[in-house]
Backbone of each chain as ProteinMPNN parsed JSONL, in Angstrom:
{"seq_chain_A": "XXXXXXXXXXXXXXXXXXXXXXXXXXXXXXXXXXXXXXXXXXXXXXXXXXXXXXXXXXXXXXXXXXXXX", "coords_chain_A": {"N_chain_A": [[92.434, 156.699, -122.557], [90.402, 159.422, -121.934], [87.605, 159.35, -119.933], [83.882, 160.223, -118.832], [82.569, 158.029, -118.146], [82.472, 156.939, -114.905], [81.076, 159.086, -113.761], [79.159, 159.026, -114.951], [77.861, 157.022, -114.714], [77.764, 156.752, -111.841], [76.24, 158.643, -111.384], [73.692, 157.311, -111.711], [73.471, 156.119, -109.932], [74.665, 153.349, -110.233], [76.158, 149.957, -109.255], [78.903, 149.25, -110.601], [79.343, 146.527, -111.336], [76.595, 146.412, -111.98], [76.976, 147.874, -114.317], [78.216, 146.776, -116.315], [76.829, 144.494, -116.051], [74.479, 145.409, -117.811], [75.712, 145.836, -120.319], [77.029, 143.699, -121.093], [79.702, 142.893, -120.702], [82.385, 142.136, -119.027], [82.844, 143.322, -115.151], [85.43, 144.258, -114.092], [86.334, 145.18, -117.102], [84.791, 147.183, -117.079], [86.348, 148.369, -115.187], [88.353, 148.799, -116.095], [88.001, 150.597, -117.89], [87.234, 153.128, -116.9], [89.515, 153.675, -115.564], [91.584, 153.984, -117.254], [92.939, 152.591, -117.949], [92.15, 151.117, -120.646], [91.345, 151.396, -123.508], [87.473, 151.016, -124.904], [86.207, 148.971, -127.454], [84.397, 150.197, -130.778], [82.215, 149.005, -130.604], [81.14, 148.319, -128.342], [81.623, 151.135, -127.299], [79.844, 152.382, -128.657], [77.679, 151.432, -127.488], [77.699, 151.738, -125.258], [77.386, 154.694, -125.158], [74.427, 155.007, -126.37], [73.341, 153.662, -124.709], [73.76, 155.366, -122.46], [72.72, 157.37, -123.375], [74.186, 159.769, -124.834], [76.164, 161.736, -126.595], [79.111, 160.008, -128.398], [80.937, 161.397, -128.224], [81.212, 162.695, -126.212], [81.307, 161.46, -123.993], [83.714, 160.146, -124.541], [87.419, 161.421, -124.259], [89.498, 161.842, -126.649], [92.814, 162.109, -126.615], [95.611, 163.399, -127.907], [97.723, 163.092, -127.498], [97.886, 160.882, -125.763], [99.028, 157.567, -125.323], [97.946, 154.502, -127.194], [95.716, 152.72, -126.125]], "CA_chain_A": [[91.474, 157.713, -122.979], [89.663, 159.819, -120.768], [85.808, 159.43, -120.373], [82.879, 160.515, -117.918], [81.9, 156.814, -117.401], [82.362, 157.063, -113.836], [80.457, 160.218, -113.288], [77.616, 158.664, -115.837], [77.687, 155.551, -113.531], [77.65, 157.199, -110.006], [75.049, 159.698, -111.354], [72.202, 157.036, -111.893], [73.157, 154.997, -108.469], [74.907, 151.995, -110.655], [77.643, 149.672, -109.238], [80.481, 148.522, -111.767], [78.784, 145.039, -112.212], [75.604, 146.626, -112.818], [76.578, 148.483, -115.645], [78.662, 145.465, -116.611], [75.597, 143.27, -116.823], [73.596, 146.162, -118.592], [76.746, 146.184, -121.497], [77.045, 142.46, -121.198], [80.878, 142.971, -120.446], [82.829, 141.962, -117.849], [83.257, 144.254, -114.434], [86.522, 144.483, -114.891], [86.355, 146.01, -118.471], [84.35, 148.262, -116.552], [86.991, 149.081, -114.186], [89.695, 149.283, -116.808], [87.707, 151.854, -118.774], [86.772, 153.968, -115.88], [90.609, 153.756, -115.127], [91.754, 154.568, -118.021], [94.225, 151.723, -118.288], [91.925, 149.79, -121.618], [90.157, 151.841, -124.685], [87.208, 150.234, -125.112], [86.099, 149.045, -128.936], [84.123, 150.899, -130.965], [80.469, 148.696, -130.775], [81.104, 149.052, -127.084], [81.395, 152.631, -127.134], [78.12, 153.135, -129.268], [76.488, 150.804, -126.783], [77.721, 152.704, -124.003], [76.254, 156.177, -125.884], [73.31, 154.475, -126.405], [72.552, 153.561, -122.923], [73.719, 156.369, -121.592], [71.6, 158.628, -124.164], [75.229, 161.084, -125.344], [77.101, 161.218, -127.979], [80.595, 159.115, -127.777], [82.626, 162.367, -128.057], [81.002, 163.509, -124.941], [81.361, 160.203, -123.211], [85.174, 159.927, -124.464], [87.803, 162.471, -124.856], [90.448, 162.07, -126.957], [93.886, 163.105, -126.385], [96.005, 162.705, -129.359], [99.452, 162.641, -127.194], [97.555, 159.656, -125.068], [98.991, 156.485, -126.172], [96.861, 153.801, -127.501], [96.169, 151.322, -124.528]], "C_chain_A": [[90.616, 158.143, -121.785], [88.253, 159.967, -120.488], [85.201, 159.861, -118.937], [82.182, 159.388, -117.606], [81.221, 156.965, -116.153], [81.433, 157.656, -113.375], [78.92, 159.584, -113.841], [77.044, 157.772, -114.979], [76.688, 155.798, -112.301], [76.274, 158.142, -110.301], [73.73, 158.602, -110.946], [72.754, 155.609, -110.791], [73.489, 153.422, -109.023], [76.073, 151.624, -110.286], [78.076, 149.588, -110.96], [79.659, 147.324, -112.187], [77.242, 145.435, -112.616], [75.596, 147.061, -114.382], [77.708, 147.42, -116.546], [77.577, 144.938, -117.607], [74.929, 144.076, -118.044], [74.242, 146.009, -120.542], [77.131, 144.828, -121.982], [78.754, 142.211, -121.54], [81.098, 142.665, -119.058], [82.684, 143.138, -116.564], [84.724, 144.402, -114.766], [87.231, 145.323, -116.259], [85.784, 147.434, -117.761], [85.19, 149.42, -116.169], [87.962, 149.871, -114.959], [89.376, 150.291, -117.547], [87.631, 153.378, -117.936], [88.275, 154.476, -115.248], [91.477, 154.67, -115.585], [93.055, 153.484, -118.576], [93.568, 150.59, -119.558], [90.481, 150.877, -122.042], [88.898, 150.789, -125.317], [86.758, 150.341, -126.907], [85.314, 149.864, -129.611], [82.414, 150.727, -131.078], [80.003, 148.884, -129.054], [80.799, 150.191, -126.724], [80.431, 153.262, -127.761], [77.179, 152.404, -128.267], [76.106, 151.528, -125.154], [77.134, 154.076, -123.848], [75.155, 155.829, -125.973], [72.466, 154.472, -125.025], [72.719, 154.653, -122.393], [72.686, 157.963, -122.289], [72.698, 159.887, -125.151], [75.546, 160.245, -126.375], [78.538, 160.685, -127.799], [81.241, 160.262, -127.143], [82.357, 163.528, -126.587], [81.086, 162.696, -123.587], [83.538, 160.282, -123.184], [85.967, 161.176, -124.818], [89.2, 161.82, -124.842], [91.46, 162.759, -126.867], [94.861, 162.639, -127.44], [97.237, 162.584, -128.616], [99.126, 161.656, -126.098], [98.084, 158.754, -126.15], [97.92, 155.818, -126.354], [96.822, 152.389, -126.534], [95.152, 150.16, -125.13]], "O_chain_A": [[90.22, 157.41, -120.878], [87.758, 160.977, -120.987], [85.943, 159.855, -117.954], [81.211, 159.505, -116.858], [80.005, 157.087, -116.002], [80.744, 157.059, -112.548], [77.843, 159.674, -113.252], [75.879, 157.793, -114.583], [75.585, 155.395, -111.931], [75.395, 158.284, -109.451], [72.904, 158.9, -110.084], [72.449, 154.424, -110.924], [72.91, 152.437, -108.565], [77.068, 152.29, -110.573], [77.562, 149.841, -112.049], [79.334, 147.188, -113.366], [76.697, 144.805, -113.522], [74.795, 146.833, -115.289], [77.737, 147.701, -117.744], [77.369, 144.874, -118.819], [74.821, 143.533, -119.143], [73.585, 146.051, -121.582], [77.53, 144.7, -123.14], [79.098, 141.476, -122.465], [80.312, 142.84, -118.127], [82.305, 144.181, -117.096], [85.02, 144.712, -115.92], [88.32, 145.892, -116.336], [86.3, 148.541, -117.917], [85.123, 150.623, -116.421], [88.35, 151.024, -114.773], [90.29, 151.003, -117.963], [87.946, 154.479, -118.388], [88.32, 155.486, -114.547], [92.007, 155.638, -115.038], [93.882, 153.707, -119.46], [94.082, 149.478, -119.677], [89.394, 151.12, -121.517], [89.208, 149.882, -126.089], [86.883, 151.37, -127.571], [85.376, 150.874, -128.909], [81.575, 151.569, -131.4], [78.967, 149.374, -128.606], [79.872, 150.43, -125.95], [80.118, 154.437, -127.568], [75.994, 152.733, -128.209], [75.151, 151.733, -124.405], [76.58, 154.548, -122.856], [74.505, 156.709, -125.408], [71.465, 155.009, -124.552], [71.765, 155.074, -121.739], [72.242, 159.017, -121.832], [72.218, 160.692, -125.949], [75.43, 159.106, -126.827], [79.094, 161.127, -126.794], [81.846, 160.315, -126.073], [82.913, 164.537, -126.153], [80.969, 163.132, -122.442], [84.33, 160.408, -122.249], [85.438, 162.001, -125.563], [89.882, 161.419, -123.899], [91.354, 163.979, -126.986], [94.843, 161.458, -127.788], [98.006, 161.813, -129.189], [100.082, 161.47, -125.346], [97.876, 158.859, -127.359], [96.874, 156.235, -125.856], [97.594, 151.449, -126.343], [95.034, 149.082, -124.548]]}, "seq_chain_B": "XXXXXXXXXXXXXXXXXXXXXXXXXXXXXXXXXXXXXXXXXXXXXXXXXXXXXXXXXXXXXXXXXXXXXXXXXXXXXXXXXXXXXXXXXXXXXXXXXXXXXXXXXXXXXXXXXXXXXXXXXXXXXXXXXXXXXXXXXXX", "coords_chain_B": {"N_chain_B": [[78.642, 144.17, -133.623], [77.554, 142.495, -131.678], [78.008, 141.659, -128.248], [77.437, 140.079, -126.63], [77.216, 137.184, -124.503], [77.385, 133.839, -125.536], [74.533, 131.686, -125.854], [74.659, 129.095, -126.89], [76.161, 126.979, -126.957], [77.746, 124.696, -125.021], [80.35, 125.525, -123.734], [80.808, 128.328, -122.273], [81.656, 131.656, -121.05], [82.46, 132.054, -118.125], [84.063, 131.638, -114.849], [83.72, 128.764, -114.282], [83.455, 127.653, -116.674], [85.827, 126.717, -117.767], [85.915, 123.767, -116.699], [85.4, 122.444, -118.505], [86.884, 122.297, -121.009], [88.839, 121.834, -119.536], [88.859, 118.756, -118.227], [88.868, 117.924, -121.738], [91.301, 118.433, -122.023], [92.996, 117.154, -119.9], [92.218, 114.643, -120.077], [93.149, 113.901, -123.099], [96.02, 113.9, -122.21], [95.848, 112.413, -120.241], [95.16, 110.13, -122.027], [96.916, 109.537, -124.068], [99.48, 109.469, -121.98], [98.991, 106.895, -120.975], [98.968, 105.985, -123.669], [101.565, 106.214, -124.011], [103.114, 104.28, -122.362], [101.655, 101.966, -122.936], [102.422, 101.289, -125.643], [105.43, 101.183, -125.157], [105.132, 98.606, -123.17], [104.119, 96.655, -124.371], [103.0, 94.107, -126.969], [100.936, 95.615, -129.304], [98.581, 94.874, -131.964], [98.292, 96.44, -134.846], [95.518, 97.927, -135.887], [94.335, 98.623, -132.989], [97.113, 99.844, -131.683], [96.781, 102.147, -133.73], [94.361, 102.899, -132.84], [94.962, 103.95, -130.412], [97.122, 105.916, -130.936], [94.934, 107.973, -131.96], [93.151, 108.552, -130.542], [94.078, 110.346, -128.494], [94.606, 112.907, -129.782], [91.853, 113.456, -130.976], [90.665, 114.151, -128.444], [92.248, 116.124, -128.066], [91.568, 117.544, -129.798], [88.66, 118.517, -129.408], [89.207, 119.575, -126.71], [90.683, 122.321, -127.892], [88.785, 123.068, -129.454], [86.812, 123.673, -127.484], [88.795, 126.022, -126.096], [88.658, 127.791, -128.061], [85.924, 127.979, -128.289], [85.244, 129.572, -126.133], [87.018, 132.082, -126.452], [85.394, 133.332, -128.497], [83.308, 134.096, -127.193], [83.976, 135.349, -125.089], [84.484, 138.98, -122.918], [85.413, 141.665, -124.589], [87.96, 142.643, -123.56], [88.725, 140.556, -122.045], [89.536, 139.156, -124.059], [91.323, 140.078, -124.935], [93.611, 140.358, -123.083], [93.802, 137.334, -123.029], [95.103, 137.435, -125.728], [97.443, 138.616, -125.159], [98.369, 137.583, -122.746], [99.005, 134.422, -124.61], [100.736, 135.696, -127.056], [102.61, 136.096, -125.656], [103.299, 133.652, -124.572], [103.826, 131.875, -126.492], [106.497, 133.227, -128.307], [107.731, 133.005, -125.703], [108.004, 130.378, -124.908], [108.91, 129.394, -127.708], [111.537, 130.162, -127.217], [112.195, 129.184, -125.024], [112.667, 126.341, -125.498], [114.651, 126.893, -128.252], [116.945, 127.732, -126.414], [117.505, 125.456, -124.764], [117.982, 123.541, -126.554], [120.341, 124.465, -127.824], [122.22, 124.915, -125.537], [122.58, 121.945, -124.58], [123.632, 121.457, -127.228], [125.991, 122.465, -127.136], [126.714, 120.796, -124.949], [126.723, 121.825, -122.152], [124.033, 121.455, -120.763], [123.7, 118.24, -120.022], [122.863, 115.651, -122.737], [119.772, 115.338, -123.221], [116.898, 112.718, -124.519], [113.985, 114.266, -124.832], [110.709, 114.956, -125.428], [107.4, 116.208, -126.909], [106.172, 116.335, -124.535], [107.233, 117.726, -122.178], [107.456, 120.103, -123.734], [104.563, 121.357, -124.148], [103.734, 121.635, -121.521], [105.751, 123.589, -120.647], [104.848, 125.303, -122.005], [101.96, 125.81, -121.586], [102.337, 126.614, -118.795], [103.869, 128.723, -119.07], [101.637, 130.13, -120.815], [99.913, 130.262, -118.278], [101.299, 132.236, -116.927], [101.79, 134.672, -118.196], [99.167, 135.371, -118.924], [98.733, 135.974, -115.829], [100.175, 138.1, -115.588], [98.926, 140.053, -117.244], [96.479, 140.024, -116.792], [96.742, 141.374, -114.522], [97.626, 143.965, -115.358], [95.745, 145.354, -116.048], [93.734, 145.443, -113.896]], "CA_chain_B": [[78.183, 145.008, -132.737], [77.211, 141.431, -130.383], [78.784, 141.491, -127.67], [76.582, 139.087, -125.564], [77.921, 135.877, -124.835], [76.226, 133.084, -126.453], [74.401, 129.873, -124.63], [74.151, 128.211, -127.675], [77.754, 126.116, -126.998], [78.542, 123.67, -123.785], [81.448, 126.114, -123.238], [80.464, 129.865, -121.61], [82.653, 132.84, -120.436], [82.349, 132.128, -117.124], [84.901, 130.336, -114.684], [83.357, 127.57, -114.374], [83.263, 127.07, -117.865], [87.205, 126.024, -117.763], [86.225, 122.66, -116.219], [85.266, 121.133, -119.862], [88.475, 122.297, -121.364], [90.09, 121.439, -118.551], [88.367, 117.857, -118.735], [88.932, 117.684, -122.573], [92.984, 118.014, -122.093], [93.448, 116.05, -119.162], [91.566, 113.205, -120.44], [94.052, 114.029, -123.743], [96.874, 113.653, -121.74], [95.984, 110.439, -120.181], [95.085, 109.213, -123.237], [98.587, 110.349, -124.371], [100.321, 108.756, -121.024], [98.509, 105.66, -121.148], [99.269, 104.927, -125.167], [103.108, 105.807, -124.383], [103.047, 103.005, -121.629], [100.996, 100.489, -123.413], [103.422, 101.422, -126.686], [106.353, 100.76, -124.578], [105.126, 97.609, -122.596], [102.877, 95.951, -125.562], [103.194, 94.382, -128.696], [99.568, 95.345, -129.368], [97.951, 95.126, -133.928], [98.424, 97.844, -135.872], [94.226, 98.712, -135.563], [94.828, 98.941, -131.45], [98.021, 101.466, -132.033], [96.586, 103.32, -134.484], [93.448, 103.482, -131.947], [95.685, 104.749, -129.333], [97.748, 107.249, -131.581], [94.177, 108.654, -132.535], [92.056, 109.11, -129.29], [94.593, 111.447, -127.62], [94.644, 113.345, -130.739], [90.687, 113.975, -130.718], [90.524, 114.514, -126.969], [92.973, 117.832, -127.807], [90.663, 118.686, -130.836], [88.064, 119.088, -128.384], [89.969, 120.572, -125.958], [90.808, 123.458, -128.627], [87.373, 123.633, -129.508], [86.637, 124.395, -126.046], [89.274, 127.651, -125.713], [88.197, 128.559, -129.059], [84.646, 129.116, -128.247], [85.613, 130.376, -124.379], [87.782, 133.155, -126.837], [84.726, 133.77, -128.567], [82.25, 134.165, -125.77], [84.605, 136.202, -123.833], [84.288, 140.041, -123.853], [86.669, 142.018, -125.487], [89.556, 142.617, -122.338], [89.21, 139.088, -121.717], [89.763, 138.801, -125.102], [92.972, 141.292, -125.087], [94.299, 139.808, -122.212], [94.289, 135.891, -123.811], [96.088, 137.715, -126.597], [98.944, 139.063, -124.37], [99.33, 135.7, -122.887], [99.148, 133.779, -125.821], [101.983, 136.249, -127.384], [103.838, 135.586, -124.518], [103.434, 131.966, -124.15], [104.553, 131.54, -127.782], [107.268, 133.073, -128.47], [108.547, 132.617, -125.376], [108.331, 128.618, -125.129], [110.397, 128.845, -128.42], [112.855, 131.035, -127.199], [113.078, 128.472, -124.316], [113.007, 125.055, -126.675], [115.948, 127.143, -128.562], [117.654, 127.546, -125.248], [117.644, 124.329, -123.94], [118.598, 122.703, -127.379], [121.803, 125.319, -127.662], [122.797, 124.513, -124.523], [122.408, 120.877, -124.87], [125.018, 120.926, -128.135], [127.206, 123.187, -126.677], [127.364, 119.887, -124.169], [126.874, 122.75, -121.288], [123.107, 120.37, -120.449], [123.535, 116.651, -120.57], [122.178, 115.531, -123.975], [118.838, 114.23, -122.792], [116.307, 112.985, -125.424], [112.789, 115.259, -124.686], [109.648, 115.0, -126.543], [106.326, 116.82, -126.817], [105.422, 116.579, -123.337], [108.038, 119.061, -121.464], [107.247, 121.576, -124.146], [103.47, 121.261, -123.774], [103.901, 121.431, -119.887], [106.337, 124.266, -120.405], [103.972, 126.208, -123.0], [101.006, 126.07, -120.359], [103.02, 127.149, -117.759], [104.045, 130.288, -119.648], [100.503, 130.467, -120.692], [99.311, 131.232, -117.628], [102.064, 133.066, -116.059], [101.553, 135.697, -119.427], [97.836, 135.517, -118.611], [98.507, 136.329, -114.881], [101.309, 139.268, -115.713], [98.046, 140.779, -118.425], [95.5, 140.479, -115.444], [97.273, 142.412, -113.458], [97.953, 145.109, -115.654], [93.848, 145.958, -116.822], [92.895, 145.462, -112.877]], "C_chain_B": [[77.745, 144.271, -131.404], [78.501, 141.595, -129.795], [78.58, 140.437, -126.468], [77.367, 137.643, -125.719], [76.778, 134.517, -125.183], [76.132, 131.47, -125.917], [73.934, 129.572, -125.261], [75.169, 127.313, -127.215], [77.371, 125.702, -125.711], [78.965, 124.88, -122.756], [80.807, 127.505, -123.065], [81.661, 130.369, -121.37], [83.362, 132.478, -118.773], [83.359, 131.525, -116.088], [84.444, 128.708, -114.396], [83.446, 126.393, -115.599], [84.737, 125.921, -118.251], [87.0, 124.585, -117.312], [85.766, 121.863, -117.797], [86.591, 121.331, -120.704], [89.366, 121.386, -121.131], [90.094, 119.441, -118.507], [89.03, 117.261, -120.217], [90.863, 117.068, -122.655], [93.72, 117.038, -121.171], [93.504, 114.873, -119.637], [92.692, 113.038, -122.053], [95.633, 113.687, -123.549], [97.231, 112.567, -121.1], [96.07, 109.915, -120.954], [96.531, 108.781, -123.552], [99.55, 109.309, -123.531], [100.478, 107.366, -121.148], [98.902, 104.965, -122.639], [100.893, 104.337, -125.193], [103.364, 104.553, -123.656], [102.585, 101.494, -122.156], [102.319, 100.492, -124.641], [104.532, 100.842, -126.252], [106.435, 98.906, -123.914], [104.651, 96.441, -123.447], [103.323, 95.757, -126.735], [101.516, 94.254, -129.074], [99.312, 95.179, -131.231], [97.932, 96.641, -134.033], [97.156, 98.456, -135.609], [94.15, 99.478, -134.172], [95.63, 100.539, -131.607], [97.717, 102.05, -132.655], [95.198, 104.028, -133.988], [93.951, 104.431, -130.677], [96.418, 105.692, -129.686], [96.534, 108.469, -131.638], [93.3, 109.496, -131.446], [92.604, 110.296, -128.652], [94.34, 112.661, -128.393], [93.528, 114.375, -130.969], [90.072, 114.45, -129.542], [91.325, 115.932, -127.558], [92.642, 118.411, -128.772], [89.667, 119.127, -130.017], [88.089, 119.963, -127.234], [90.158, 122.596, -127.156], [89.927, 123.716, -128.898], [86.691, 124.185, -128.864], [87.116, 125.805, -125.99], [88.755, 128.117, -126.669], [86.873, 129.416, -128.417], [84.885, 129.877, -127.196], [85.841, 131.476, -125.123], [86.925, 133.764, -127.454], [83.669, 134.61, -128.274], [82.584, 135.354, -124.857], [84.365, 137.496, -124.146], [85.416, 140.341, -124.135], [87.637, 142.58, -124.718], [89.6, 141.464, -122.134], [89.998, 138.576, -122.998], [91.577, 139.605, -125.731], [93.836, 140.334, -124.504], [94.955, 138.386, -122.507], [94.949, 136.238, -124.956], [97.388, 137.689, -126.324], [99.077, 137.862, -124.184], [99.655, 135.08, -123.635], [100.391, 134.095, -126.917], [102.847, 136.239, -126.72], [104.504, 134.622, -124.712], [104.158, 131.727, -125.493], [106.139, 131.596, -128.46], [108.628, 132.711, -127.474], [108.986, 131.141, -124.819], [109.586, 128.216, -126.403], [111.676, 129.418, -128.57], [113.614, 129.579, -126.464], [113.685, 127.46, -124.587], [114.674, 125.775, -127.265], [116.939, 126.781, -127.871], [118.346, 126.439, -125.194], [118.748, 123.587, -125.038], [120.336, 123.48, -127.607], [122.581, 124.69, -126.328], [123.228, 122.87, -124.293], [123.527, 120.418, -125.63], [126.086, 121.5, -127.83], [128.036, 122.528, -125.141], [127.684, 121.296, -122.159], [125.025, 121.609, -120.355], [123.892, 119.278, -120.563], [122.077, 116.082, -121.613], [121.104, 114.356, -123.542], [117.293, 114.153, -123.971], [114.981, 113.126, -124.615], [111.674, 115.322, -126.327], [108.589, 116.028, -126.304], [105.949, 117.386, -125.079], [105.708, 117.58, -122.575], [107.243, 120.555, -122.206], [105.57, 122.07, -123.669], [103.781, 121.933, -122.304], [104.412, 122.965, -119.892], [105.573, 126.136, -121.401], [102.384, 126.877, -122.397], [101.445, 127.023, -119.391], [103.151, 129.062, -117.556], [102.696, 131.327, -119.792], [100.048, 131.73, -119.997], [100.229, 132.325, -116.87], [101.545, 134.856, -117.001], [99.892, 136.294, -119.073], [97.714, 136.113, -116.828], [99.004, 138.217, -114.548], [99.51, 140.094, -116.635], [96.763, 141.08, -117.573], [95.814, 141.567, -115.027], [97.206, 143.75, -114.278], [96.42, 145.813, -115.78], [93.361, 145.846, -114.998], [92.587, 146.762, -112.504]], "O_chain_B": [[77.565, 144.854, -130.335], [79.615, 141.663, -130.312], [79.397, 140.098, -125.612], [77.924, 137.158, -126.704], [75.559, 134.48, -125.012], [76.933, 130.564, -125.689], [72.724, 129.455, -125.066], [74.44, 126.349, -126.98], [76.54, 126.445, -125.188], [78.484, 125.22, -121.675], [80.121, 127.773, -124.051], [82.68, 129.682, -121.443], [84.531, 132.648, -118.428], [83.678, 130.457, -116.611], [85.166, 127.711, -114.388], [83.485, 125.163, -115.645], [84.73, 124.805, -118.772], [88.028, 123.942, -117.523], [85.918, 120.651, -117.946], [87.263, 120.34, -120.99], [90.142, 120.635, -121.722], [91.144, 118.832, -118.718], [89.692, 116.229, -120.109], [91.431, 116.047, -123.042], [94.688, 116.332, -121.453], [94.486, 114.132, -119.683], [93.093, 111.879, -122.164], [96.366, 113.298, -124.459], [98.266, 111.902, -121.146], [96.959, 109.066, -121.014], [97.069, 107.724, -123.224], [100.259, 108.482, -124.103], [101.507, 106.717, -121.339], [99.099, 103.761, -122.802], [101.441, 103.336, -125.652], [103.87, 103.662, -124.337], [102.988, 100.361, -121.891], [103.193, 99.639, -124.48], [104.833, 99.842, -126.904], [107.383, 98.139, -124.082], [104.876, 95.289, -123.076], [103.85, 96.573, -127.491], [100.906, 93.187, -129.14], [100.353, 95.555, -131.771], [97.599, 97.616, -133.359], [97.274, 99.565, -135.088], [93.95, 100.691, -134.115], [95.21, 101.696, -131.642], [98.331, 103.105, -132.498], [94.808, 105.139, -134.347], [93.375, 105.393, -130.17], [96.549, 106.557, -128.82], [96.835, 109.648, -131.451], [92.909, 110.663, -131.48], [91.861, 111.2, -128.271], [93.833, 113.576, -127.745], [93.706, 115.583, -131.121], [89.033, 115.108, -129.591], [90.658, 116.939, -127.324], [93.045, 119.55, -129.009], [89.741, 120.339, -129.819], [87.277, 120.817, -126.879], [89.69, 123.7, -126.879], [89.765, 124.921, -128.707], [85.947, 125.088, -129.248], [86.322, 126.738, -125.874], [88.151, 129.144, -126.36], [86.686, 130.603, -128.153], [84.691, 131.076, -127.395], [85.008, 132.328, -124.816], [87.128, 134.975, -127.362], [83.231, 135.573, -128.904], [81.859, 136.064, -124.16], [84.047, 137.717, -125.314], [86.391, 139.596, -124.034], [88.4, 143.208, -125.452], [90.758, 141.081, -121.974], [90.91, 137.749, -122.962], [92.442, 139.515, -126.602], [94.628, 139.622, -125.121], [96.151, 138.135, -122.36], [95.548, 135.267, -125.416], [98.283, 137.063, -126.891], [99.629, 137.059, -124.936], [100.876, 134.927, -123.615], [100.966, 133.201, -127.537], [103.991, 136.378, -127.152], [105.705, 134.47, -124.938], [105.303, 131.294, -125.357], [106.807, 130.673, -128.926], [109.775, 132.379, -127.775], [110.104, 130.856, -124.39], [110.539, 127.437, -126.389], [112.544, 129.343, -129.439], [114.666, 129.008, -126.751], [114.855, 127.261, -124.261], [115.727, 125.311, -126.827], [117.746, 125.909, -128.192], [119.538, 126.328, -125.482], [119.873, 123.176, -124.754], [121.357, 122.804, -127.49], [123.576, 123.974, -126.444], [124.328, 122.677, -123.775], [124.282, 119.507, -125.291], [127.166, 121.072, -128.237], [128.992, 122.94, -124.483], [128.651, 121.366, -121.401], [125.248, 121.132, -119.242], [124.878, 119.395, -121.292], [120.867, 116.086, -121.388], [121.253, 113.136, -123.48], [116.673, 115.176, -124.26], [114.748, 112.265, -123.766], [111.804, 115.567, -127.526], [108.874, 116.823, -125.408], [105.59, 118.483, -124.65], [104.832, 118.358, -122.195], [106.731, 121.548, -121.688], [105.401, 123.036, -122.927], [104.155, 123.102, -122.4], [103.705, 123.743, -119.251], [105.775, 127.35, -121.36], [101.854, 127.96, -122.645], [100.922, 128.126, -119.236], [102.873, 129.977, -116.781], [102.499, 132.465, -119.366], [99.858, 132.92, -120.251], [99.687, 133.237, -116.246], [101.093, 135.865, -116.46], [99.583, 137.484, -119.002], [96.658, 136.666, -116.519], [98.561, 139.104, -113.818], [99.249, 141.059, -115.917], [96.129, 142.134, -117.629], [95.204, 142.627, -115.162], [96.638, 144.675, -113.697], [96.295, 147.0, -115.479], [92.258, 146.384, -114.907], [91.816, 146.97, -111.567]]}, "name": "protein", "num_of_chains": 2, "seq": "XXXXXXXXXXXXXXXXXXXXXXXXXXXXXXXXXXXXXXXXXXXXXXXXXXXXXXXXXXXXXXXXXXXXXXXXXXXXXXXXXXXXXXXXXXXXXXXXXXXXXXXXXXXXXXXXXXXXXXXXXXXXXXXXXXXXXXXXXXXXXXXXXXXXXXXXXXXXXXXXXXXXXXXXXXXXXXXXXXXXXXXXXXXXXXXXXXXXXXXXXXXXXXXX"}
């Protein structure tokens, strides 16, 4: 799935393990979301809207002929 | 909606955390080593052997209690990832058990009698190999 993580990230000057710690997820999960290689769940992805202040569907964008990773 | 890991338990996320596990099964496995040896060399009372059948037993309830919470604790790709392995490791330990035993009656092995321990050994193994192949892929 394709999201603006990255861009949300880099905007407010945060590594990967910062916004890790902030989400209380691994880096790694980080990376894999930002990758695009690992959808994350769905309390994740309100926590991630949350912090970041958007709404999911502006955070994530669905592609319906993306598989489900 | 928690996703925090929780320092109520012993056991944490963390790597470090693997050394009480790791602890729990070893010490399981001695136990284990040590009963078959005494079993073998010993005519010890029935209370004794049925102390030494039991200890190894509770050493690898603890041990499981350990990955459990670790699987708990963990976030949710760590938590993917010990899936994949774990679906790995499973079915393919009893593909290999099949294997071995086919081969074995089909007198293609030499018919050697094998207990718990190989598979164990060989179920780890897989484990982590499954767990290393599932890394890789989320890096």
């Amino acid at each position: 799935m394709k999201s603006l993580l990255r861009e949300l990230r880099v905007a407010r000057d945060w590594s990967q393990a910062d916004l890790a710690e902030k989400l209380h997820v691994s880096r790694q999960t980080i990376n894999a979301i930002e990758t695009e290689k690992y959808d994350p769940s769905l309390p994740l992805s309100f926590k991630i809207s949350r912090l970041f202040k958007r709404p999911i569907e502006e955070i994530f964008m669905f592609d319906e002929a993306d598989p489900p990773k | 909606m928690n996703t925090k890991p929780d320092s109520q338990s012993s056991c944490t996320s963390n790597p470090e955390s693997w050394l009480a596990p790791m602890l729990w099964g070893l010490g399981s496995g001695l136990t284990a080593a040590v009963a078959t040896v005494l079993f073998l060399l010993t005519k010890m009372p029935l209370p004794l052997r049925a102390t030494f059948v039991i200890l190894p037993v509770v050493l690898a309830l603890g041990y499981v209690r350990c990955v459990i919470g670790m699987f708990r604790r963990a976030d949710e790709l760590q938590r993917r990832i010990q899936l994949e392995s774990l679906g790995f490791a499973f079915p393919a330990t009893a593909i290999l058990v099949m294997a071995v035993d086919l081969l074995q009656q089909a007198k293609i092995l030499p018919a050697i009698h094998w207990s718990w321990g190989p598979i164990i050994c060989a179920m780890c193994l897989l484990w982590f190999a499954g767990y290393l192949n599932a890394s890789r892929r989320y890096r």
